[in-house]
Backbone bond lengths (Angstrom), bond angles and torsions (degrees), N, CA, C in turn:
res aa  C-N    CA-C-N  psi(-1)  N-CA   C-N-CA  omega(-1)  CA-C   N-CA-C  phi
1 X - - - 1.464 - - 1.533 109.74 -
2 X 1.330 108.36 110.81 2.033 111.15 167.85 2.013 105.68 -30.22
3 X 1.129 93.51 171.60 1.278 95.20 -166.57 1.661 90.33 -94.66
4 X 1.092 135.82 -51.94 1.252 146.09 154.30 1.781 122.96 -3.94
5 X 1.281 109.45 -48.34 1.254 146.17 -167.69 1.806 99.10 -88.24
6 X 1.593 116.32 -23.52 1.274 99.47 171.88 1.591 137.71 -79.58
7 X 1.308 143.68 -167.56 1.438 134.46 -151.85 1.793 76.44 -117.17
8 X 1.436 97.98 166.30 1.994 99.84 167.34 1.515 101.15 -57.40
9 X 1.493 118.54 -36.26 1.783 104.93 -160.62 1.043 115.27 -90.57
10 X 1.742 116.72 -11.10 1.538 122.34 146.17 1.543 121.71 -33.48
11 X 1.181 98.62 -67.32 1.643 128.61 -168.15 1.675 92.89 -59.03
12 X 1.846 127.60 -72.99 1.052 129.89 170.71 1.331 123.85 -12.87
13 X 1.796 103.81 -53.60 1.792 109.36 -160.83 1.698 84.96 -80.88
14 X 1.821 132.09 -48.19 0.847 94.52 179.37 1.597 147.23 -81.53
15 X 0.832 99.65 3.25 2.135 123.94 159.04 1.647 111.72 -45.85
16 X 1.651 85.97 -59.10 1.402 68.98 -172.99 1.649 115.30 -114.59
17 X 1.849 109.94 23.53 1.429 96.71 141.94 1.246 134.94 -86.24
18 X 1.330 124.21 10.52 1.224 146.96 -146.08 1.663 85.10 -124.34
19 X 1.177 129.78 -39.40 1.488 123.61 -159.36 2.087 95.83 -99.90
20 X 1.656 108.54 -4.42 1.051 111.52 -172.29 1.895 106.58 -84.15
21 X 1.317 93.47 -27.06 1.322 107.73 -167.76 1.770 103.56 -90.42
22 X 1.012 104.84 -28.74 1.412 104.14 -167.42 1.726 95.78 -85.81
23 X 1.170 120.17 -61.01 1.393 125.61 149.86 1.803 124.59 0.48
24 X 1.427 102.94 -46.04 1.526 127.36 177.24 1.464 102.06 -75.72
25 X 1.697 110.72 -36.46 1.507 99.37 -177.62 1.180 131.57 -90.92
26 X 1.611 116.12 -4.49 1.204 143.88 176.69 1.494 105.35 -68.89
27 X 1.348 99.27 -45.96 2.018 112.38 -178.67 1.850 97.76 -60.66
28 X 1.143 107.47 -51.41 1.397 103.45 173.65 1.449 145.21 -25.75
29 X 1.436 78.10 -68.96 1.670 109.31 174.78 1.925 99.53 -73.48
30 X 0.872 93.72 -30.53 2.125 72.64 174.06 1.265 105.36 -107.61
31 X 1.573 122.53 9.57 1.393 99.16 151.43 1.753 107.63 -85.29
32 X 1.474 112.52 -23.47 1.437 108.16 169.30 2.046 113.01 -51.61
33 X 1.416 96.21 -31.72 1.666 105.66 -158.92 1.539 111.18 44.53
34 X 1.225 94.68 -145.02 1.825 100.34 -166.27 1.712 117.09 -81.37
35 X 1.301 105.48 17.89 1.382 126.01 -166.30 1.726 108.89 -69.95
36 X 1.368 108.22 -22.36 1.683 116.83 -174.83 1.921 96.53 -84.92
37 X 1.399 115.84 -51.63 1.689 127.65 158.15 1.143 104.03 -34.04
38 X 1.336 121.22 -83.07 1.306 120.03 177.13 1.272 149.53 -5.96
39 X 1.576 89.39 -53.59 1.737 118.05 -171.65 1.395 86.05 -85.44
40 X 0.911 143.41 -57.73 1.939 164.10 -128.27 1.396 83.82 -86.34
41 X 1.460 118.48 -58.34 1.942 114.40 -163.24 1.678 86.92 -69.48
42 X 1.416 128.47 -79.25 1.146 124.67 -164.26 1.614 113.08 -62.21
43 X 1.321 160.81 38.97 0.870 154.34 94.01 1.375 123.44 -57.80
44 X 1.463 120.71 -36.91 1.820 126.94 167.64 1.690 108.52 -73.10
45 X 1.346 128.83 -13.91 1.038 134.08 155.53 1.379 134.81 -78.81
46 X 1.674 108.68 -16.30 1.533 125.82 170.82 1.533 102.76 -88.65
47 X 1.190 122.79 -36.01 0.906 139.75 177.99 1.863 132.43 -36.52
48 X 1.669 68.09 -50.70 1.896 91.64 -165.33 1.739 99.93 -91.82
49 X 1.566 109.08 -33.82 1.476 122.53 174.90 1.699 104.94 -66.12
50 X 0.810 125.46 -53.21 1.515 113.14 155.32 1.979 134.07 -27.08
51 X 1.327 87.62 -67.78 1.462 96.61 162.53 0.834 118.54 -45.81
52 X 1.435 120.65 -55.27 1.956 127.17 163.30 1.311 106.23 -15.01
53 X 0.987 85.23 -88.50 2.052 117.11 -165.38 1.307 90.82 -42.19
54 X 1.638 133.20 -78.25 1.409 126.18 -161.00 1.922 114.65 -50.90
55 X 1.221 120.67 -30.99 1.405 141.34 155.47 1.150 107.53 -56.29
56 X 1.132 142.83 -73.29 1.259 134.60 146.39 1.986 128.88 6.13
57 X 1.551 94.11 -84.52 1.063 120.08 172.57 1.600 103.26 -41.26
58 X 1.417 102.12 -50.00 1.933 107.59 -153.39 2.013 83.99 -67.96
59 X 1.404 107.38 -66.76 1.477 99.14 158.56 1.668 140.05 0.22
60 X 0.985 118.87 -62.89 1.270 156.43 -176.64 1.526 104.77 -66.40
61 X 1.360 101.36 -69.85 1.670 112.34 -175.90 1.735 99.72 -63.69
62 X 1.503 114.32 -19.35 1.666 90.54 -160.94 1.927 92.55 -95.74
63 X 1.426 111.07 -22.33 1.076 87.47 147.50 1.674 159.81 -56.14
64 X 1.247 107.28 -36.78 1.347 135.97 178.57 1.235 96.59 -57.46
65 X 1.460 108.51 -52.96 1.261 108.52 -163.43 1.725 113.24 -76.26
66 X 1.327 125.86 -6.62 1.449 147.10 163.20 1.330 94.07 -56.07
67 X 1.562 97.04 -91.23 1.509 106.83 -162.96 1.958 117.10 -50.14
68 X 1.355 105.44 -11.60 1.354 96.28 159.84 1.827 135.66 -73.03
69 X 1.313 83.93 -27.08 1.297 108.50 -176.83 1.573 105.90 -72.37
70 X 1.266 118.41 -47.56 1.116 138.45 175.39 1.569 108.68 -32.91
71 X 2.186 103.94 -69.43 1.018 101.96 -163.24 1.761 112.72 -100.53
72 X 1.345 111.26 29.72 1.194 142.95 144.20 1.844 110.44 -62.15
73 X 1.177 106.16 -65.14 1.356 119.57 -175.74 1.924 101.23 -49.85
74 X 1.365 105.41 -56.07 1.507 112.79 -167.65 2.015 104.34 -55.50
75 X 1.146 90.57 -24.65 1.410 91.52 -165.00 1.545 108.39 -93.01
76 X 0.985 129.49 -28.42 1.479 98.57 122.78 1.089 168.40 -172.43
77 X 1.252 89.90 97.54 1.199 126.98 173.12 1.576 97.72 -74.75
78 X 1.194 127.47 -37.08 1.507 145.38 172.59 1.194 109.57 -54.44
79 X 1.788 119.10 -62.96 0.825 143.91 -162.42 2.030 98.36 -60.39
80 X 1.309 107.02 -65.07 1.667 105.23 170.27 1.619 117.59 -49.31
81 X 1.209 112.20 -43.63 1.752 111.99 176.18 1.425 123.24 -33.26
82 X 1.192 99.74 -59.84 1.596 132.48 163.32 1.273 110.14 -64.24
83 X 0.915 154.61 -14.90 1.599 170.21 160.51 1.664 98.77 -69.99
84 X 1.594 116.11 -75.92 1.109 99.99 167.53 0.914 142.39 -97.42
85 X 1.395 118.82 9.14 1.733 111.03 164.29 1.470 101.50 -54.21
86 X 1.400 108.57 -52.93 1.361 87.68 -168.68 1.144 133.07 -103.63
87 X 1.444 99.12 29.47 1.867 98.67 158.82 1.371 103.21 -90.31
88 X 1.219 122.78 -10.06 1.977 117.49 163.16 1.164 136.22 -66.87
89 X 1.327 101.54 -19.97 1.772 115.91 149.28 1.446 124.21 -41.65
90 X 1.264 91.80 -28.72 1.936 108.12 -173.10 1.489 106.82 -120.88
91 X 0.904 126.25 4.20 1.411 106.88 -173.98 1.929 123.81 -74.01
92 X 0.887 129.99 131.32 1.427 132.93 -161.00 1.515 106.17 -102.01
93 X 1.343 138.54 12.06 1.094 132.66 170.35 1.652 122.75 -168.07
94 X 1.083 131.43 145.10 1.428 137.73 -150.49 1.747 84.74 -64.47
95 X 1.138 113.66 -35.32 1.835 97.11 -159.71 1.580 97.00 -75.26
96 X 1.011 118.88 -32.86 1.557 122.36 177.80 1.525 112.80 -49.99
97 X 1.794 111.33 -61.54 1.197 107.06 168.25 1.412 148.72 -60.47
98 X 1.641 92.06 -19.68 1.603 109.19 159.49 1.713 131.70 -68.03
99 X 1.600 103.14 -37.63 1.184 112.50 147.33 1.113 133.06 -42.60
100 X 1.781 115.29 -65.89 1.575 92.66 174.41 1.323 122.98 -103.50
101 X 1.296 113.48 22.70 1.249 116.35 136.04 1.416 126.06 -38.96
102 X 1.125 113.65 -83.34 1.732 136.09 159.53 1.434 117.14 -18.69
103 X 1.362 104.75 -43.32 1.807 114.92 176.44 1.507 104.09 -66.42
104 X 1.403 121.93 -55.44 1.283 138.29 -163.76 1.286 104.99 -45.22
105 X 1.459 116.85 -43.90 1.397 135.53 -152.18 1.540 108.11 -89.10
106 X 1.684 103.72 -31.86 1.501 121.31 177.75 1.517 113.75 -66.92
107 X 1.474 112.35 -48.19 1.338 132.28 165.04 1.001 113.10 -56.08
108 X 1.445 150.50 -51.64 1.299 159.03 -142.04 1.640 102.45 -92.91
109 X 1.553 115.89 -35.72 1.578 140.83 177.63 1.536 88.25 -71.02
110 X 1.336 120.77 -80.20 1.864 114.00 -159.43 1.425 112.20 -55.05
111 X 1.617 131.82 -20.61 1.104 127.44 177.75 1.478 94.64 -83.04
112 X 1.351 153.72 -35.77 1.199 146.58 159.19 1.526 98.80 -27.98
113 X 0.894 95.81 -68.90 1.919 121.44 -151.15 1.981 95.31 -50.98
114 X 1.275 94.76 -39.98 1.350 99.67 -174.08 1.254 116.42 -93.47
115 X 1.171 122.62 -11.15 1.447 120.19 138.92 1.557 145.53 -55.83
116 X 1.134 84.43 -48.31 1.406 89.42 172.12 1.701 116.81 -82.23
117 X 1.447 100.52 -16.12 1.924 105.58 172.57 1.669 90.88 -79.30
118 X 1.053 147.48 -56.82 1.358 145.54 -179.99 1.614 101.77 -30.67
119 X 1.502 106.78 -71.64 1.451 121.40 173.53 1.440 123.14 -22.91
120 X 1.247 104.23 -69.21 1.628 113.51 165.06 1.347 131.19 -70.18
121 X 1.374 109.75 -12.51 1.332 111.71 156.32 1.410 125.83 -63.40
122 X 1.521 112.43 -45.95 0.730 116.63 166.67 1.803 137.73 -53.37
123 X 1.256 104.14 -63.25 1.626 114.90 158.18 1.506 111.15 -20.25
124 X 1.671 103.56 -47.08 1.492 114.08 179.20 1.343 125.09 -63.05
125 X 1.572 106.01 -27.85 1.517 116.38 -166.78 1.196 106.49 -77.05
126 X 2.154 117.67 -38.03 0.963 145.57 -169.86 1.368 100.98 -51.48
127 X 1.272 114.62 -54.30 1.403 109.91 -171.69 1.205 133.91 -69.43
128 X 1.228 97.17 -49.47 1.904 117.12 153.64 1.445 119.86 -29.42
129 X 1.735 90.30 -50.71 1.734 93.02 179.84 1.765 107.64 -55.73
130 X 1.292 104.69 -51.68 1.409 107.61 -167.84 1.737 113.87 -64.43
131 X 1.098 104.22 -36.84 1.293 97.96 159.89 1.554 129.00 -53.34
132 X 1.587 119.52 -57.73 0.700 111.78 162.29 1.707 160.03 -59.64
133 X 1.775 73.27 -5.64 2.073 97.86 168.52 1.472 95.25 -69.85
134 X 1.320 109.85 -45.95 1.774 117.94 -160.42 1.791 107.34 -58.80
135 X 1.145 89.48 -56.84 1.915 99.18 173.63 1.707 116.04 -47.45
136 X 1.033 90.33 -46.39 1.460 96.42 -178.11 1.541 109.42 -77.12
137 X 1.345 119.66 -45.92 1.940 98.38 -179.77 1.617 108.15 -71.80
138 X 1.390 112.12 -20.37 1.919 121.14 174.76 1.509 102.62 -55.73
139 X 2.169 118.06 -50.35 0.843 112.14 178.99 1.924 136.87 -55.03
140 X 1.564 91.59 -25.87 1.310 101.60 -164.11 1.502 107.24 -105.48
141 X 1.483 117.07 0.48 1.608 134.53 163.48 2.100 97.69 -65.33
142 X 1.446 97.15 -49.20 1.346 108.88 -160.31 1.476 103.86 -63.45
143 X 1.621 114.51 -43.40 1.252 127.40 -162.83 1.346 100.62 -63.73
144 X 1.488 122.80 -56.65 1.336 131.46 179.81 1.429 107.02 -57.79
145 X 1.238 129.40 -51.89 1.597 120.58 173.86 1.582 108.48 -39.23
146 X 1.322 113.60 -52.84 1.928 119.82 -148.58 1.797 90.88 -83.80
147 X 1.287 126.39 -27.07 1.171 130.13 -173.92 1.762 113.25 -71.37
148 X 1.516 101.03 -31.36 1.475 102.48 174.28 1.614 98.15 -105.10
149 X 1.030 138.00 -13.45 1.565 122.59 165.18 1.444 117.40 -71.84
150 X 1.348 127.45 -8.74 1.391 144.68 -146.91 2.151 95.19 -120.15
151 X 1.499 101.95 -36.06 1.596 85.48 -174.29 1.545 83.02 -90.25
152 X 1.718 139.21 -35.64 0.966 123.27 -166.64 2.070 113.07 -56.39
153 X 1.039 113.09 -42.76 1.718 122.11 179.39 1.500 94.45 -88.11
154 X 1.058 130.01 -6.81 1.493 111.61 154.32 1.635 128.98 -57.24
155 X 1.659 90.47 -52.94 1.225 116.88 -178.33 1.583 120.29 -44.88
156 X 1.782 93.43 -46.31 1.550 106.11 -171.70 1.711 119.06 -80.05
157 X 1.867 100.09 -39.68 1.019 87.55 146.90 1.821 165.61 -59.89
158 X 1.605 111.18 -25.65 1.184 130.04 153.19 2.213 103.89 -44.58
159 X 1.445 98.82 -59.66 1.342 107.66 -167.18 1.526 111.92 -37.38
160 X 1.607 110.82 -36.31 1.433 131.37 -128.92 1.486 101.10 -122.82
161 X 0.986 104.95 -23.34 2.021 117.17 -149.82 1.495 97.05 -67.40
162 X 1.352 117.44 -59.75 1.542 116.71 156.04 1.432 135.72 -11.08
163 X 1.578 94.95 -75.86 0.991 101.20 -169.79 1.799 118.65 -82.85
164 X 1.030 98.84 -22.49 1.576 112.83 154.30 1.790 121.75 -42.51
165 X 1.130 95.86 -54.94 1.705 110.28 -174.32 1.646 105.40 -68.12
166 X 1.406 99.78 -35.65 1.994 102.67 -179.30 1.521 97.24 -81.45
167 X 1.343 145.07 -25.33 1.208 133.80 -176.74 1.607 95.48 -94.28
168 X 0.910 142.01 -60.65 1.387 114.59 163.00 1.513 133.87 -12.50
169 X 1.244 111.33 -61.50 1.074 131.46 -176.73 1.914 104.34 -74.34
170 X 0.976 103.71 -44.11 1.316 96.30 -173.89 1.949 101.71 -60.53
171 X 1.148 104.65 -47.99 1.821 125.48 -156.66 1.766 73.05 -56.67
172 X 1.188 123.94 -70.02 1.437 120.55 -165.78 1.167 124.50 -46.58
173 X 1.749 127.88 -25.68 1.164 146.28 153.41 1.408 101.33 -49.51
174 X 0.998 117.73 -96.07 1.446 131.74 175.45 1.671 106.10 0.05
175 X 1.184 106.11 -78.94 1.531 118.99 -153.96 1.215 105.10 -69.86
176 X 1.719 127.62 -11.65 1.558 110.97 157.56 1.565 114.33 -72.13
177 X 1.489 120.80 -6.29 1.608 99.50 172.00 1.222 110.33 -86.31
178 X 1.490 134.13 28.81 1.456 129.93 -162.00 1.337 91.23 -130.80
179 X 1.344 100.13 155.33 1.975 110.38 176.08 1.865 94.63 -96.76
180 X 1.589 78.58 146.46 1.494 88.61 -175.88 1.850 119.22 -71.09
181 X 1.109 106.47 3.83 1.745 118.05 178.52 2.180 98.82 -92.05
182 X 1.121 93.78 -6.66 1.783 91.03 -163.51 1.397 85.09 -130.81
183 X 1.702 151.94 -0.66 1.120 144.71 157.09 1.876 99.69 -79.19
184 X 1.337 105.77 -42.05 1.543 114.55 -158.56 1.772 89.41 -59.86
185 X 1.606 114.84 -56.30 1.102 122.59 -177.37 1.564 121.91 -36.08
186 X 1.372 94.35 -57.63 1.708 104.65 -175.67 1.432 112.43 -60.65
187 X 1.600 105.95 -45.24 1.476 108.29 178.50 1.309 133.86 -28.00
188 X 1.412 94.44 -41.29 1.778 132.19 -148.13 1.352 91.02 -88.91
189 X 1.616 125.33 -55.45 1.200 114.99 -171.22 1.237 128.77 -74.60
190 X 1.476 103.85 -21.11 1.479 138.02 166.96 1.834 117.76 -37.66
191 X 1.440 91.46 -69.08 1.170 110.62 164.08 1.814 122.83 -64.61
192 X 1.615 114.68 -24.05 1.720 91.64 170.27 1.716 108.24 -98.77
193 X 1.300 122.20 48.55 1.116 111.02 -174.58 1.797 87.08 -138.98
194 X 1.518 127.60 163.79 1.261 118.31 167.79 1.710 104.49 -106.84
195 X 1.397 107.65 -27.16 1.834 85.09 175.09 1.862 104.12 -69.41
196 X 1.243 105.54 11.72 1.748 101.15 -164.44 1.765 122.97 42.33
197 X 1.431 102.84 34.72 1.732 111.41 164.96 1.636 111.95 -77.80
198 X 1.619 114.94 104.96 0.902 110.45 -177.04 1.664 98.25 -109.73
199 X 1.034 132.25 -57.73 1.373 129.40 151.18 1.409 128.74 -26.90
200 X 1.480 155.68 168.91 0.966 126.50 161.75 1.515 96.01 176.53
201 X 1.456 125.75 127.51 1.301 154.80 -173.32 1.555 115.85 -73.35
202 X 1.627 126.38 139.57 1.355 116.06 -157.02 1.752 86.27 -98.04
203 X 1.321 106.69 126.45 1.660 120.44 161.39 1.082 122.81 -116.23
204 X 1.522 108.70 106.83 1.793 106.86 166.72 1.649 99.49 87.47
205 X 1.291 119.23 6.13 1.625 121.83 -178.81 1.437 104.25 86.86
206 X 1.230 135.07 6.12 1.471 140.71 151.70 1.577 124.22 -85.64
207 X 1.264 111.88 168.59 1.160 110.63 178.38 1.830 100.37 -100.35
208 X 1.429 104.37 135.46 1.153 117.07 -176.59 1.989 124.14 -76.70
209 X 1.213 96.15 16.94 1.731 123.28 167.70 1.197 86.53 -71.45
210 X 1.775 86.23 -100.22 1.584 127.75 -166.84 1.149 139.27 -62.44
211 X 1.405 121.83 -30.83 1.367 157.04 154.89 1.648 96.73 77.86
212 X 1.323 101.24 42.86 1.772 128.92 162.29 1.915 89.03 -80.17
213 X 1.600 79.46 127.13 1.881 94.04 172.58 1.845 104.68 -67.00
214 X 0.994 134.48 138.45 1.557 142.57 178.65 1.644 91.06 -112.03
215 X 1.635 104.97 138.42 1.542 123.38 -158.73 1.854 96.24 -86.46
216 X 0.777 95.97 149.25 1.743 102.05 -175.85 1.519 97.40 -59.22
217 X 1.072 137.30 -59.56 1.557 112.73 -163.64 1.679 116.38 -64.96
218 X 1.745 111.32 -38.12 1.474 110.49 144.35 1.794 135.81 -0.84
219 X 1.853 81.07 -65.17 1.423 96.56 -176.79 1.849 116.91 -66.92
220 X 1.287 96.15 -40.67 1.216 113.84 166.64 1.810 133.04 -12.02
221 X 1.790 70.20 -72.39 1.364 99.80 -162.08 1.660 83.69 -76.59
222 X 1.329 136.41 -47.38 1.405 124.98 177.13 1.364 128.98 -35.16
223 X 1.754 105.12 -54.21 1.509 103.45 166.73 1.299 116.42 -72.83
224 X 1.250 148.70 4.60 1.489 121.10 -173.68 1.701 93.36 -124.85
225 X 1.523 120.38 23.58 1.692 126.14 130.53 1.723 96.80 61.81
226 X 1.473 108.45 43.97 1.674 107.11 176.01 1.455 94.27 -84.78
227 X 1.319 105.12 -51.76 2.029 116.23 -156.28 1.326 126.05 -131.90
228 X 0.983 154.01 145.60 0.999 138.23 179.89 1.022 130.83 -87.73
229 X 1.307 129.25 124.04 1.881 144.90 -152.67 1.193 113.56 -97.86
230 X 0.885 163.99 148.64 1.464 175.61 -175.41 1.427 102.53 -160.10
231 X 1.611 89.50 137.73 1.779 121.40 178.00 1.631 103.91 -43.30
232 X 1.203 130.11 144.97 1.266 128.02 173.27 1.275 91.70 -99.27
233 X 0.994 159.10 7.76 1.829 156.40 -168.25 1.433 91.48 -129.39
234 X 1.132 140.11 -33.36 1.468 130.89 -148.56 1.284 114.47 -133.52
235 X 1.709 125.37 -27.91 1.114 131.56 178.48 2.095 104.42 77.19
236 X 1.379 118.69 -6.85 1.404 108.51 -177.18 1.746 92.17 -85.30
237 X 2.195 96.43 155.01 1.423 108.89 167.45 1.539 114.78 -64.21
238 X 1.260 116.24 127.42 1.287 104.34 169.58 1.775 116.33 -109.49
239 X 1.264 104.78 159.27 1.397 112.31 -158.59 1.575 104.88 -128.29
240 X 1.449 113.68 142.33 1.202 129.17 175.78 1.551 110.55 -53.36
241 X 1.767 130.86 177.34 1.241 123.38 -158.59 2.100 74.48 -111.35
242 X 1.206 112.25 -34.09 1.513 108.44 154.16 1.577 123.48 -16.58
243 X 1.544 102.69 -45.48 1.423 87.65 -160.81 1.785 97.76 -116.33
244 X 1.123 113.66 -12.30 1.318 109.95 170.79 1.583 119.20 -83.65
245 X 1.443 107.70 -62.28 1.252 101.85 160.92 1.999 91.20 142.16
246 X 1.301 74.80 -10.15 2.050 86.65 -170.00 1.834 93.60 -59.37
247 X 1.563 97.88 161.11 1.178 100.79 162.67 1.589 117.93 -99.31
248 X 1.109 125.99 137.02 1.378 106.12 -176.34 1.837 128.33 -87.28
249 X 1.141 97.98 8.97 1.301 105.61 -177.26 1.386 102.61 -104.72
């Protein structure tokens, strides 16, 4: 039978077998709770702490690779000292000795210079290092967190995975007996609610959303399945105890 072709209490029973099943998956997911978040924040947090560290590292190396250069530079700088000291042994004229005089002094300055750039490299490395101790026990705080959040939603999932896949499948069954103007509807309400009760059964002369009292002729018109009623407080379909099965008292 087209979906078109059905009665309101057609449509009703399938609303809210459709809201019965989905209902089941809602229980699911908060028996999962925030455990899927969880994993999701602390993996984007292992994530980014990584990057750290490898930044870090790249850090690190471009220092090293400074201070090599550095004490590259000193050496020789050494290497010329000794070069000209003792070409001053020989030198044959004051301008000569003033010259490498002058060198001596130039050399004697860049090994300064490169000392103290070594120096501060270092200080620099120092810090890095310490940072990078920090990243790394943060990293392995994180690892151990996501490692026991990961067997815990393991667990539930194995439990669940089943029955997940048949309510899927079923909900997808379902929702081809529904017109797509009364799927769009449910969806909608589905989504502004967090237990996702978009359907909802009359209890006690309330609506079983909101637990807004519904006026007796309201109710009325609910059981004798002409039209479809929706909560004036809540906007969910509400359904006779007819079609749920609830008692309403």
């Amino acid at each position: 039978m087209a979906t078109a072709e059905l009665t309101i209490e057609e449509k009703l029973r399938n609303l809210w077998a459709l809201q019965q099943i989905d209902s089941k998956k809602t229980e699911i997911s908060i028996m999962k709770g925030e455990l899927p978040i969880e994993v999701q924040d602390l993996e984007d947090d292992i994530e980014g702490l990584r990057k750290r560290i490898d930044k870090i590292h790249e850090i690190l190396g471009e220092i090293n690779t400074e201070i090599g250069r550095h004490n590259a530079n000193i050496k020789e700088s050494e290497s010329l000292i000794a070069k000209y000291e003792k070409q001053l042994d020989n030198v044959k004229n004051n301008r000569e000795y003033d010259a490498l005089t002058k060198e001596l002094e130039m050399q004697k300055l860049e090994i300064q210079l490169s000392n103290k750039r070594i120096k501060d490299a270092n200080v620099g490395k120092e810090n890095k290092m310490e940072q990078l101790a920090f990243a790394e026990e943060r990293l392995a705080k994180r690892q151990g967190e996501l490692d026991e959040k990961k067997v815990e939603l393991d667990k539930i999932i194995e439990k669940t995975e089943k029955e997940e896949a048949k309510l899927d499948k079923d909900a997808d069954k379902a929702r081809e007996n529904i017109d797509d103007r009364l799927l769009k509807a449910y969806d909608k309400i589905r989504t502004s609610y967090r237990n996702g009760l978009a359907v909802a059964p009359i209890s006690r002369g309330a609506c079983g959303g909101c637990f807004n009292r519904i006026p007796p002729q309201v109710q009325i018109e609910i059981g004798v399945m002409k039209k479809i009623v929706a909560c004036e407080h809540c906007g969910r379909v509400l359904v006779d105890s007819s079609i749920t099965g609830l008692d309403e008292e």
